[in-house]
C-alpha positions as CSV (number, residue, x, y, z in Angstrom):
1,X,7.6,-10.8,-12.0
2,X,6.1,-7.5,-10.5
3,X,5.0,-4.7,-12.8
4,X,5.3,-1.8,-9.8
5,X,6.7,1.4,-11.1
6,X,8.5,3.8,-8.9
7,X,6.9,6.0,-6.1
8,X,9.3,8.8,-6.2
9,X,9.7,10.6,-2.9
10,X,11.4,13.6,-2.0
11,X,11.7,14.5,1.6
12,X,10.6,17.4,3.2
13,X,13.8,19.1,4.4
14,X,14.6,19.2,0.6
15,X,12.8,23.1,-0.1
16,X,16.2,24.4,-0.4
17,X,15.7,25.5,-4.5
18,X,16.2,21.9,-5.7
19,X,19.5,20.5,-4.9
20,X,18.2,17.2,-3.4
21,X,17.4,13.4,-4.6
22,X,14.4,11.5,-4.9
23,X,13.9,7.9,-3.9
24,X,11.2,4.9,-4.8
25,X,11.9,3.4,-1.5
26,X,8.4,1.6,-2.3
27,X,10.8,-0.9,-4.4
28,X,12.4,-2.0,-1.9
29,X,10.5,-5.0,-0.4
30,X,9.5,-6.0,-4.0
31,X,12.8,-5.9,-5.9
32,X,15.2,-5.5,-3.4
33,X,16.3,-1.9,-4.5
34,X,15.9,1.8,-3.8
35,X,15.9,3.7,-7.1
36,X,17.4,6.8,-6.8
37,X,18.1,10.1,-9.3
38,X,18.5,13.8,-9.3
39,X,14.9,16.0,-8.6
40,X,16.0,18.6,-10.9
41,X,16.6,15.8,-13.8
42,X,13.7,12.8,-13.5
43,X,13.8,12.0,-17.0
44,X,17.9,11.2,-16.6
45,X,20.1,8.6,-15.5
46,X,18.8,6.4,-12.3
47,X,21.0,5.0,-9.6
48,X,19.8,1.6,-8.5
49,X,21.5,1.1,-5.3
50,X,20.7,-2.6,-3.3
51,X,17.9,-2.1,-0.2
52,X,20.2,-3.4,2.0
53,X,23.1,-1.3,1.5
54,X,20.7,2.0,1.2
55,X,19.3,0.8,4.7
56,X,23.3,1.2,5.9
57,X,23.9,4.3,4.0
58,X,20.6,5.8,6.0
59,X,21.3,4.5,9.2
60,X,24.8,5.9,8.9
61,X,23.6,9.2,8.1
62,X,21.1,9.2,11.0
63,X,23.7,8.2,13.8
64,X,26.7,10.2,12.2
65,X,28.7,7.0,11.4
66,X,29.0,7.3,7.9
67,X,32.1,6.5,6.0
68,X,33.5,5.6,10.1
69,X,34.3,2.0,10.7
């Protein structure tokens, strides 16, 4: 069992006044998820989403596929 804790990472396009996420990507190889919550709220509620199916949801975002089938 790993004892890692979250690397929270917000990216750089996010300087808009705070209306972004922040991931622990650095989960992903360990535990096979990418922990993700609101940067405004980081003691709240965490979405755990599968590292595969964040991969998907990045990849779709990057070639403008998403929700497209």
């Amino acid at each position: 069992m790993t004892t890692e804790t979250p690397r929270w990472y917000k990216s750089s396009y996010s300087s808009n006044g705070g209306a972004c996420v922040e991931v622990a990507a650095n989960l992903a190889a360990s535990r096979g998820v990418v922990p993700v919550r609101d940067s405004k709220n980081t003691s709240g509620p965490v979405l755990t989403v599968a590292a595969d199916a964040f991969s998907s949801f990045v990849d779709g975002v990057k070639t403008g596929t998403m929700g497209t089938n």
